[in-house]
C-alpha positions in Angstrom: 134.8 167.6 58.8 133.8 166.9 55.4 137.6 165.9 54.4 137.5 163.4 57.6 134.5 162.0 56.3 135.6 162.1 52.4 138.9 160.2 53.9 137.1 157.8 56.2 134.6 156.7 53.8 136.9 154.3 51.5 138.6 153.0 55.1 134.7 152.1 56.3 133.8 150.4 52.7 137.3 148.4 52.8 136.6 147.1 55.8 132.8 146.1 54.9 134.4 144.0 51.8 137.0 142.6 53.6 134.5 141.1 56.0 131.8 139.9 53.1 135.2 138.3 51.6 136.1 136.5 54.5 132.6 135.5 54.8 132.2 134.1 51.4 135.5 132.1 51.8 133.6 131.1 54.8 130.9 130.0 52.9 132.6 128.6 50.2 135.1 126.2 52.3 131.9 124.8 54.4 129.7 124.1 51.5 133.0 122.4 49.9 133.5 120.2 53.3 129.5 120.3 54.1 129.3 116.6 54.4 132.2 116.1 56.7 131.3 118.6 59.1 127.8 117.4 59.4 128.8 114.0 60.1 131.0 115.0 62.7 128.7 116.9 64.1 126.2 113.7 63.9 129.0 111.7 65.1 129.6 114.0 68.3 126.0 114.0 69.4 126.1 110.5 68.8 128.7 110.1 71.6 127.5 112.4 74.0 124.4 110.1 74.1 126.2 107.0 74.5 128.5 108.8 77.2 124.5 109.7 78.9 123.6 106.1 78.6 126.9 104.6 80.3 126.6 107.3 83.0 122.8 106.4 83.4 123.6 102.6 83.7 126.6 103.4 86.1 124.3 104.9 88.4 122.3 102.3 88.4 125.0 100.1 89.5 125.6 102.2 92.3 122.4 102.5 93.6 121.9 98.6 93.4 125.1 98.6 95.2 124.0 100.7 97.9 120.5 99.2 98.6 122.8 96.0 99.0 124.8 97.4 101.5 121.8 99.2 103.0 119.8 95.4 103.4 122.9 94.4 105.0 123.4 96.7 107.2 119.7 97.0 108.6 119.4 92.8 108.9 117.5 91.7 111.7 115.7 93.7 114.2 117.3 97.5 112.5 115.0 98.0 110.4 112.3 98.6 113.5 114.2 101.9 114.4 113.2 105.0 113.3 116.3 106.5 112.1 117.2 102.9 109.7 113.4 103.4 108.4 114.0 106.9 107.3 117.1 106.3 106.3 116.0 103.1 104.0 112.9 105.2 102.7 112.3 105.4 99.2 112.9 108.7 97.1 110.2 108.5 93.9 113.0 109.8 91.4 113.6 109.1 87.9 116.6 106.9 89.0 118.2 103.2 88.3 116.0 102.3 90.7 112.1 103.3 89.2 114.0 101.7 86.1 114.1 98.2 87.5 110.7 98.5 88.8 109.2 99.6 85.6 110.4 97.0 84.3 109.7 94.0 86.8 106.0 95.3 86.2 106.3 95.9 82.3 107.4 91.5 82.8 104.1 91.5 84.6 101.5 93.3 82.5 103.0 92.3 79.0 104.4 88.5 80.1 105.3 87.4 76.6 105.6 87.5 73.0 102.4 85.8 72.6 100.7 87.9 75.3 97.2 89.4 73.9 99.0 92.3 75.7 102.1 92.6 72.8 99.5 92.0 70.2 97.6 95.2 71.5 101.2 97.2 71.2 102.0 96.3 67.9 98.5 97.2 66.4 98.9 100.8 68.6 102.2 101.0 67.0 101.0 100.4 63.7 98.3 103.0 64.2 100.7 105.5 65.5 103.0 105.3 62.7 100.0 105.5 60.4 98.8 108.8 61.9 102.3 110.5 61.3 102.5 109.6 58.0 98.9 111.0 57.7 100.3 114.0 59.2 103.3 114.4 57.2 101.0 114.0 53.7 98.0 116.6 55.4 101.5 119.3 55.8 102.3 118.9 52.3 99.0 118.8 51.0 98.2 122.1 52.7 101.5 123.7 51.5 100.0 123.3 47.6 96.4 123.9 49.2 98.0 127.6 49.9 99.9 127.8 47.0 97.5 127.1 44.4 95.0 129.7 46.9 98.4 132.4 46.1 98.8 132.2 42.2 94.6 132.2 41.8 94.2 128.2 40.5 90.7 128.3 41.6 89.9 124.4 40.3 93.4 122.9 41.3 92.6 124.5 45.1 89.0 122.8 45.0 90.4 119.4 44.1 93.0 120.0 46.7 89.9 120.6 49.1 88.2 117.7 48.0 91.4 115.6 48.4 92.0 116.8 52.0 88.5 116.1 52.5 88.9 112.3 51.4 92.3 112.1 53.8 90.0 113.0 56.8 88.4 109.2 56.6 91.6 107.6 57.7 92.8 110.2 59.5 90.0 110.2 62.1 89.5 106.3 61.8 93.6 106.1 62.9 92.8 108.9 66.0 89.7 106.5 67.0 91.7 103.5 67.1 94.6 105.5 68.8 91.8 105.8 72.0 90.9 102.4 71.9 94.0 101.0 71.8 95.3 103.6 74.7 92.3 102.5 76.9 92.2 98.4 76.0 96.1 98.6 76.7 94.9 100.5 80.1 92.1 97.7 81.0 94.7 94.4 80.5 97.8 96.3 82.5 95.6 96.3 85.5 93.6 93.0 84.4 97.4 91.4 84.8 98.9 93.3 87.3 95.9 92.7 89.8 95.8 89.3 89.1 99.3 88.8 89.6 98.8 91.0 93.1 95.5 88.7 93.8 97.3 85.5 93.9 100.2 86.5 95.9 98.0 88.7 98.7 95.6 85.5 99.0 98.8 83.5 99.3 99.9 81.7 102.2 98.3 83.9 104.5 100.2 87.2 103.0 96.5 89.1 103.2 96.9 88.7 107.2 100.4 89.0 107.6 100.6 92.3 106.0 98.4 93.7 108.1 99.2 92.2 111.3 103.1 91.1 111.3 104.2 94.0 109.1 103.6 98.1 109.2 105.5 98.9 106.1 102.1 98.8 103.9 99.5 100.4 105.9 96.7 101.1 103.3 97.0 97.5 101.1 93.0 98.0 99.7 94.0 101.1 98.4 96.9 100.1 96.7 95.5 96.9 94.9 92.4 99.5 93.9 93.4 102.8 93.2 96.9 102.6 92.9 97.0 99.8 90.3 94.6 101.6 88.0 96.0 104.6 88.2 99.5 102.8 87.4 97.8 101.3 84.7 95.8 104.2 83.3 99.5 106.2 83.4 101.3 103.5 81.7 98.9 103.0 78.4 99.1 106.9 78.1 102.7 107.5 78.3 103.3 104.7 75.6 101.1 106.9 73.2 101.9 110.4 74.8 105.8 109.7 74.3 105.8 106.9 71.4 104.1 109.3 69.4 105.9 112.6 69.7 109.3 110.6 69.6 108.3 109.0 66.3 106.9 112.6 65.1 110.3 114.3 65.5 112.1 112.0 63.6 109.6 112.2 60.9 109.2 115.8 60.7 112.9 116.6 61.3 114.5 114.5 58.8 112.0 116.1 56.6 112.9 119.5 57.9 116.6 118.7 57.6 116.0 118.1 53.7 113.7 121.7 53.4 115.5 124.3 55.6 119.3 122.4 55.7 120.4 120.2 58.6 123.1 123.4 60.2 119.9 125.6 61.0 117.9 122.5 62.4 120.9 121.8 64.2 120.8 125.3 65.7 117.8 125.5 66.7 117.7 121.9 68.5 121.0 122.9 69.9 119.1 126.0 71.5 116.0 124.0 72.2 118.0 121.9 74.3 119.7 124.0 75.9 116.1 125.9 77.1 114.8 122.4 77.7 117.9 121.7 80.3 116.9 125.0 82.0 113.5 123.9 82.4 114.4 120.1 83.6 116.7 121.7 86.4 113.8 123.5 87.6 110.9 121.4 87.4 109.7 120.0 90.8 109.5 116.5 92.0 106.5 116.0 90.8 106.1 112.3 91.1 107.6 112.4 95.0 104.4 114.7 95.2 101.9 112.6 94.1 102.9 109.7 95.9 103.1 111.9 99.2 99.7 112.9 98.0 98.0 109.3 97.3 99.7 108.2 100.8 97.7 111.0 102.5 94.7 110.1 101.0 94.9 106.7 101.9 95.2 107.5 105.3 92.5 110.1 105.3 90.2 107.0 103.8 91.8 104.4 106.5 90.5 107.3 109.1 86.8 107.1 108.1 87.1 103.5 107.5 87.8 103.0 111.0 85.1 105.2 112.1 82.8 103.1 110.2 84.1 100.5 111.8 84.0 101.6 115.5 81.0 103.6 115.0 79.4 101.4 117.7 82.3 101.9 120.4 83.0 105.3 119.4 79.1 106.3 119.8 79.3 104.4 123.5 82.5 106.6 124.8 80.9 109.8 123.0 84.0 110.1 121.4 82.6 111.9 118.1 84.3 115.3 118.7 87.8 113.3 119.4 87.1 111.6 116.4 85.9 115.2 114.0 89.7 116.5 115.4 91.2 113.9 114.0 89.7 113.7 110.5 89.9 117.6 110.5 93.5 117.2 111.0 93.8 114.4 108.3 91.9 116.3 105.7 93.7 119.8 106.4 97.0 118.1 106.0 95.6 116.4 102.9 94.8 120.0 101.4 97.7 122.0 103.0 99.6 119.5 100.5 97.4 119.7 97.3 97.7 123.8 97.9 101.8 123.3 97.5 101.4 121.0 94.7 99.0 123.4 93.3 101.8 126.3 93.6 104.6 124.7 92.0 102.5 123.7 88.9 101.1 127.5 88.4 105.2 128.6 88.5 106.2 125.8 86.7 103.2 126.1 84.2 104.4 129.9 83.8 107.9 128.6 82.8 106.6 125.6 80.3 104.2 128.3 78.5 106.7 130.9 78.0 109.9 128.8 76.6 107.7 126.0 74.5 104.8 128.2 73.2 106.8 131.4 72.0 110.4 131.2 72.7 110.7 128.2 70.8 107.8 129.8 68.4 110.5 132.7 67.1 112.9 130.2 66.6 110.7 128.2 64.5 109.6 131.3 62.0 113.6 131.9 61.3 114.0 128.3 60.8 111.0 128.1 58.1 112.4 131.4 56.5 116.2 130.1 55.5 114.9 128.8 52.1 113.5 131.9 51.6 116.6 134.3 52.0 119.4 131.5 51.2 120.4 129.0 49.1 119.6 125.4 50.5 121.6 122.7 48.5 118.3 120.7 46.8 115.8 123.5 46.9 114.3 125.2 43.8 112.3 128.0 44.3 110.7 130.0 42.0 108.0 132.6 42.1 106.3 133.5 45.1 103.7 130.2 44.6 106.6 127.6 45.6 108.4 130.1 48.5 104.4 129.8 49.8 104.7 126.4 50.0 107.3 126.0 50.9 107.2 128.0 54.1 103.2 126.6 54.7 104.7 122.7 54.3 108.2 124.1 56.6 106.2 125.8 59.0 103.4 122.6 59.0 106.2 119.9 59.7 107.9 122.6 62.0 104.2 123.0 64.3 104.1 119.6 64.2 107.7 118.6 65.4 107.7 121.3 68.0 104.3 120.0 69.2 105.8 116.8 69.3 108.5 118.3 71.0 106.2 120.0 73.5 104.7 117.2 74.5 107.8 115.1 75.3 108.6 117.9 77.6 104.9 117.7 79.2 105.5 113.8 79.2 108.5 114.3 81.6 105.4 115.4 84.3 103.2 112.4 83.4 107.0 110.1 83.8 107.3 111.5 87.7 103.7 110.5 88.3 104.5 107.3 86.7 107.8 107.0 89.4 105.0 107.9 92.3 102.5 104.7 91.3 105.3 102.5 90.3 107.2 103.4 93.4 103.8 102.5 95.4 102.9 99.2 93.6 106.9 97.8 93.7 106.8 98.7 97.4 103.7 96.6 98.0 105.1 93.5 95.9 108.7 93.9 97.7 106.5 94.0 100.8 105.0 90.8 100.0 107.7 89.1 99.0 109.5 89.4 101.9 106.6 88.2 104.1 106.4 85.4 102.0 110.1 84.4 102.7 109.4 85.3 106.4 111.0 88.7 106.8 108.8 91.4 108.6 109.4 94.8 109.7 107.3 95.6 112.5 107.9 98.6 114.7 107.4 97.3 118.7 105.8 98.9 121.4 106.6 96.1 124.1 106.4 96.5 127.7 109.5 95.0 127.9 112.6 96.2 127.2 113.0 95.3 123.9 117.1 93.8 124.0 115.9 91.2 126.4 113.3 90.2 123.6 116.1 90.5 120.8 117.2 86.8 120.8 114.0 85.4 121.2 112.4 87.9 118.3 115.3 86.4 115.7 115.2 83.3 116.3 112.9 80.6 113.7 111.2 77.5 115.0 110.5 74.4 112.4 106.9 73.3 112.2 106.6 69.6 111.2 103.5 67.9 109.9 102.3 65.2 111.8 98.7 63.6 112.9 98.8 65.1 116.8 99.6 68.7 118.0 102.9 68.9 120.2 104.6 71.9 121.1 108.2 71.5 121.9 110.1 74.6 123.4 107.3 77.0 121.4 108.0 80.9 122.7 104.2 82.4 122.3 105.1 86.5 121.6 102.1 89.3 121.7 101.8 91.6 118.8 103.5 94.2 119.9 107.1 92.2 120.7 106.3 90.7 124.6 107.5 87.4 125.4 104.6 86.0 127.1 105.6 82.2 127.7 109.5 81.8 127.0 109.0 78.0 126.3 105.6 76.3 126.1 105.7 72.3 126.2 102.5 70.1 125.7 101.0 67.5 123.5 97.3 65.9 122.4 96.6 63.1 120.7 92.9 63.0 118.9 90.5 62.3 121.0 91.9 64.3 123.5 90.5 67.2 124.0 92.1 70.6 125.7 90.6 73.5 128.0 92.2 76.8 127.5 92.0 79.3 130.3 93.5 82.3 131.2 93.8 85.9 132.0 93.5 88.1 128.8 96.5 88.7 127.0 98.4 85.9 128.6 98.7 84.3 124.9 95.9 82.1 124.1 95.2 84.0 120.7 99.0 83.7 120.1 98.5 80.1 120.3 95.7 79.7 117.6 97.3 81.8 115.5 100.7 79.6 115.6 98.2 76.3 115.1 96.6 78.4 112.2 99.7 79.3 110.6 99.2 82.7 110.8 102.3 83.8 113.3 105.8 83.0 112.8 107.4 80.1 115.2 109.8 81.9 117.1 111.8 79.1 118.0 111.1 74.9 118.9 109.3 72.9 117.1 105.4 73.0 116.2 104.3 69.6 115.5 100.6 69.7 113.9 98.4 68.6 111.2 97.8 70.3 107.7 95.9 73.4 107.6 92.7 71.6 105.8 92.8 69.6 109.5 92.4 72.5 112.2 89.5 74.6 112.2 88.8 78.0 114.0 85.5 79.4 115.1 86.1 83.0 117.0 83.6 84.5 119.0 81.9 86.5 116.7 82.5 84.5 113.1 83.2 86.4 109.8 80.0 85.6 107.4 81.1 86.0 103.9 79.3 87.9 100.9 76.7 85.1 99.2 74.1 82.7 99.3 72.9 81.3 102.9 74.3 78.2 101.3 77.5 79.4 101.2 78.0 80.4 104.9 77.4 77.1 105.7 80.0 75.6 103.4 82.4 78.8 103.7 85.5 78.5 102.3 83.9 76.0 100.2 82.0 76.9 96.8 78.9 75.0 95.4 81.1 73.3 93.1 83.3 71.9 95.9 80.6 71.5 97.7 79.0 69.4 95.2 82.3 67.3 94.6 82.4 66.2 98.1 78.7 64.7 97.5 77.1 66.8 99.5 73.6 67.7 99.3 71.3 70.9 99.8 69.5 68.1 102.0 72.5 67.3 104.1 73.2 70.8 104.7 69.3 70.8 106.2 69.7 68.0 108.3 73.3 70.0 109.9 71.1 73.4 110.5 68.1 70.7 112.1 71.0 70.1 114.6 71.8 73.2 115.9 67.7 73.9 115.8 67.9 76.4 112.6 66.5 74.6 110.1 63.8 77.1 110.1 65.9 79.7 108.9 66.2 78.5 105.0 62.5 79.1 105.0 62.4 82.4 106.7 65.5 84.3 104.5 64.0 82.7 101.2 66.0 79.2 100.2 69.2 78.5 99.8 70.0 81.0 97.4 69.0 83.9 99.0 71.6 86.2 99.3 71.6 88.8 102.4 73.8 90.7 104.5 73.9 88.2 107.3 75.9 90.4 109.9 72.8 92.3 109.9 70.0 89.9 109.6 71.3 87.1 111.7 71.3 87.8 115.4 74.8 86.9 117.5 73.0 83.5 118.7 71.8 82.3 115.2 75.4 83.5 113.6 77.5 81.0 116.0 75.4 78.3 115.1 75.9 79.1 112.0 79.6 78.7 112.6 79.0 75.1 114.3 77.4 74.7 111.3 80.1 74.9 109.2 82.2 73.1 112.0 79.8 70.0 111.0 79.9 70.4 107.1 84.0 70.6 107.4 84.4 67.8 110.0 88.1 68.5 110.3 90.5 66.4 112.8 90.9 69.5 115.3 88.7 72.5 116.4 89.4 75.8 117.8 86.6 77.1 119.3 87.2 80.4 121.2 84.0 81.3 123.3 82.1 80.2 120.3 78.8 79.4 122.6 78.8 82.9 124.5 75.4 83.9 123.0 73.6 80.4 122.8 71.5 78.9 125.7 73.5 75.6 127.3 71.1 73.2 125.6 72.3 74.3 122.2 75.6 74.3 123.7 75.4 70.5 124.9 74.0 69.5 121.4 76.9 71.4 119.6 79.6 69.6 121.5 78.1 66.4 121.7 77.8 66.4 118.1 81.1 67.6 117.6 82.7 64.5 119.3 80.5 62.1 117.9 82.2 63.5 114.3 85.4 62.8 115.6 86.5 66.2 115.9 89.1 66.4 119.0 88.3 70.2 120.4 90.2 73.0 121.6 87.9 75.2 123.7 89.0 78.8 125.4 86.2 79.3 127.5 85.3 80.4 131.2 82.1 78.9 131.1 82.3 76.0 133.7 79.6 73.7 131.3 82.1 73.0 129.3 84.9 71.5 131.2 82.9 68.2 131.1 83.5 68.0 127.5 87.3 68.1 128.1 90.5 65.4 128.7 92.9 67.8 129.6 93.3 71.9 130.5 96.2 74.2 129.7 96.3 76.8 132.1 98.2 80.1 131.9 99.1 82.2 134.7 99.4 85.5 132.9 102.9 85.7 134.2 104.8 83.7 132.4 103.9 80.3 133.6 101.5 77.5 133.0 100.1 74.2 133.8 99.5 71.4 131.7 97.4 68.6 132.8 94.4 66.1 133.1 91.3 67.9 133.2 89.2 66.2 136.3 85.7 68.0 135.7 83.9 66.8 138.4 86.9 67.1 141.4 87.8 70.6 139.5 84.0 71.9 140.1 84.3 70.5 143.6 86.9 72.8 144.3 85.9 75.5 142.3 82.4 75.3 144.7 84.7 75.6 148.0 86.8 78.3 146.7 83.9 80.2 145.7 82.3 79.1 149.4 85.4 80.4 151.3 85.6 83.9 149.2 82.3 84.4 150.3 82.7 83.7 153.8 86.0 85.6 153.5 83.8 88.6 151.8 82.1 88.6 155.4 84.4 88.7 157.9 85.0 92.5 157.6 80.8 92.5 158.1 81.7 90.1 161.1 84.6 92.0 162.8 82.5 95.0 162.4 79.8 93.8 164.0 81.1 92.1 166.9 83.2 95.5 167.3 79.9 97.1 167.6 78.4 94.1 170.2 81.5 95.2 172.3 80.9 98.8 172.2 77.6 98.0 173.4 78.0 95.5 176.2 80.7 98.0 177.4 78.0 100.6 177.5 75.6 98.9 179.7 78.4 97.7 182.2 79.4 101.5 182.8 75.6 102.0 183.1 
């Protein structure tokens, strides 16, 4: 055994030399050709990131290509069924398409070079660039911190102290004004972006189509509110949380590269990446979460809203435990949600500690310790002072690029939260733009079968402005999709003024809202004056948020009101008309400023709203049962009033004092059909006396029959007898 050893022990060494020989040829031909291989190295990264760009704009095409062909294919009445909704739903992904809508928003809240907005990003920039440069002088600085600490320079360490000591000022100055800026930028995103929202939503009547023509946006308060802040909020932080870090690795590697040798940084990013690939494929879709998440909670908030509401109805029909189910069920859904998002972060969390925190932590102490045991082409190092600081400065810069690196990763979260509000906020001004350019989506719940309706539902009437109100082949639609009159046909001059009567839901509110311009013309021709013309008093009338002054002039400001030459007094002498003038006294003046639902009864709130009919003085009035809850006095001074302004009216009303104030009555049927006509009040409550004679002498005949049924029984009784 000790020959075979003896003999094998000069085979064993030969092969040991032959291999530190090939190494060292190794060696020898790569630092001879170091430059060329580095660059093409460089070279082919720098390809496969233009071949990831190109593949990334090429799917945008495609998916640009295919929401075309989607829109075409789910034109007209499609997009009402259930399967072309789901299908045309929105996945929150980071895809072409959260691309384009990031950036029709970033056109929004930073509108151009000049903005005050572009001003603040430069200065943050500025300031970020500042606190990396900071960063890379505090690395070095504690690298000759420790090495004067290892060789015992006891005065060049205290003037080190002192030094870092004096870099703090700046330091924490730049870190202040890193928070400002993140939380400034924050305030003017949604300063713009709900501005830009405001005058689109209180556009054209968008506020009231949205809610009433349209289903696609259900919860519209809550995305003008919440989901535009938190859009906002998301937006200035991922700016710093990703400017930053990028900005840091480029720092801190290049100075790396020139420390430790570009092959081992390129190692160790190569295996970095690799880890970080790993961990991309399994992250979950974070940001279809949270918009899953804020759509729940907006209808969990829309469900107590409503109770609010209809606390009144809902307290008549003891509904309350109907109502507890209901939230119960919003809320538990609500949480049985935030529990799964809650899992997937603890697994994912789990994953993200493990790889970033110590996986990449061992690869960053080999890294720091090349210069140590090899020879890096530029490095000097001589005793164990410079290898100390060395490594302290490597392994500094090396902290600081993997934190950097870290947070990039943890910025990919905070990007899929991004695609959730950006995906909510685009929705809601894609929404609105398409109601503006008349296009609604509106699922139907007609009585009717819905194809006979089909033809009538795609079709657009013309409205045309004009000093009378005509109505030329008009369809009047319901809500929900029912044809209710295929082709209405009547006219009024001013001065001639029209009774509206009918069963409910025969389409007299369909007709305001067409005169209003609140519903779409679903074929024929409107002929009507401007908006600023036609005024609408409901039954109960909204009373807005100010000054008593200001329901009385409502929409009108004090500045308008004042431009028209209109006088505190001359709003006095309107309220002495309708017999409130008392009422300035009683709330406190003009300027008081109350909840008037609550303080003003029903009565006093409609002559409010005659009121305001008198201050406006428009060419036309829409009054629907606006006198319900005052006595007929106040009702014969309100209308005599009215016409002796000029105003031609438009009254729905059953009550039978008022035809006398009207030319003409418009009659529906419920079924279909109407009548049109002059309005004879006296001959029409002639007839409306006998008909309500005969139905009551009608009401008695079964009393009659039954009677004389039982005078026969009777005189039959006393013949037998």
């Amino acid at each position: 055994m000790a020959v075979l050893s003896t003999l094998l022990l000069p085979s064993t060494k030969t092969t040991e030399n032959s291999a530190k020989a090939a190494i060292n040829a190794l060696t020898t031909l790569y630092l001879k050709h170091r430059k060329r291989v580095s660059r093409t190295v460089y070279l082919t990264l720098l390809v496969a990131l233009l071949s990831r760009i190109h593949s990334a704009i090429s799917e945008q095409k495609a998916a640009s290509l295919h929401k075309e062909t989607q829109h075409a294919k789910s034109a007209g009445l499609a997009a009402n069924d259930d399967e072309a909704r789901a299908g045309a739903k929105k996945r929150v992904e980071l895809n072409g398409e959260f691309f384009k809508n990031l950036l029709r928003l970033l056109r929004i809240v930073v509108p151009g070079w000049k903005s005050r907005e572009l001003r603040l990003l430069i200065s943050h920039s500025v300031f970020l660039v500042a606190r990396t440069l900071i960063s890379l002088y505090v690395a070095e600085l504690d690298g000759r911190l420790v090495s004067s600490l290892v060789r015992g320079k006891g005065r060049e360490f205290l003037l080190g102290v002192v030094w870092w000591m004096g870099v703090a000022v700046p330091a924490t100055f730049t870190n202040s004004m890193l928070s400002y800026h993140q939380a400034k930028l924050s305030l003017s995103y949604r300063t713009r972006l709900t501005k830009y929202i405001h005058d689109k939503y209180l556009t054209n009547m968008t506020f009231y189509s949205l809610s009433t023509l349209d289903d696609r946006i259900k919860n519209a308060d809550q995305l003008i509110t919440v989901d535009v802040s938190r859009f906002s909020n998301s937006l200035a932080e991922l700016y710093s949380n990703l400017a930053k870090p990028v900005l840091d690795m480029v720092v801190y590697n290049y100075s790396l590269s020139r420390a430790v040798g570009g092959e081992g940084l390129f190692m160790m990013s190569l295996l970095v990446q690799l880890s970080a690939n790993v961990m991309r494929a399994l992250t979950p879709p974070f940001g279809k979460y949270v918009a899953e998440e804020a759509r729940l909670e907006g209808e969990f908030r829309f469900q107590h809203s409503r109770l609010i509401d209809n606390s009144e109805e809902i307290a008549l029909y003891h509904g309350h435990e109907t109502e507890k189910d209901t939230l119960d069920k919003g809320y538990f859904t609500l949480i049985k949600h935030v529990n799964r998002i809650l899992r997937r972060r603890f697994y994912h969390a789990l994953m993200e500690d493990f790889v970033i925190k110590y996986f990449w932590g061992a690869l960053g102490l080999m890294l720091c310790s090349v210069p140590v045991f090899f020879k890096v082409p530029g490095q000097t190092l001589r005793g164990m002072g410079d290898r100390t600081e060395s490594f302290v400065t490597n392994r500094r810069n090396l902290l600081a690029s993997s934190d950097a690196f870290g947070r990039i990763m943890f910025s990919y979260k905070e990007i899929t939260e991004l695609a959730g509000y950006t995906s909510r906020v685009a929705t809601l001004l894609d929404v609105m733009d398409d109601i503006q350019a008349g296009r609604f989506e509106k699922k139907l719940v007609s009585s009717a079968d819905p194809s006979s309706n089909t033809s009538v539902l795609r079709n657009r009437g013309e409205t045309v402005e004009s000093s009378d109100i005509e109505f030329v082949d008009v369809p009047i639609v319901s809500p929900n999709g029912d044809v209710l009159v295929e082709k209405l046909n009547f006219a009024i001059k001013q001065g001639q003024h029209l009774l509206i009567v009918g069963p409910n839901g025969c389409g007299k509110s369909s007709l305001f809202r067409i005169l209003g311009g609140l519903w779409p013309i679903y074929g024929g021709t409107v002929r009507k004056p401007p908006f600023e013309d036609i005024f609408y008093i409901p039954q109960r009338p909204y009373l807005s948020c100010g000054t008593l002054r200001q329901q009385v002039t409502y929409p009108d400001d004090i500045r308008e009101m004042r431009d028209r030459g209109t006088t505190d007094d001359d709003l006095q002498q309107i309220l002495e008309v309708v017999e409130i003038g008392y009422i300035v006294e009683r709330v406190g003046g003009w300027d008081a400023e109350e909840e008037w639902r609550d303080v003003l009864s029903g009565g006093l709130q409609q002559r409010i709203a005659m009121a305001r009919l008198f201050y406006h003085a428009p060419k036309y009035a829409i009054l629907d049962e606006c006198t319900s809850s005052v006595t007929l006095e106040v009702e014969k001074i309100m209308y005599e009033k009215a016409k002796e302004l000029g105003i031609t009216l438009m009254t729905v009303s059953h009550r039978r004092s008022l035809w006398k104030y009207h030319k003409n009555i418009l009659q529906f049927d419920g079924q279909g059909g109407y009548v049109f006509t002059k309005l004879d009040a006296e001959r029409r409550l002639e007839l409306e006396d006998e008909k309500e004679d005969l139905e009551l002498k009608l009401r008695e005949v079964p009393e009659i029959e039954e009677r004389i049924a039982e005078l026969t029984a009777s005189t039959a009784a006393v013949l037998a007898t």
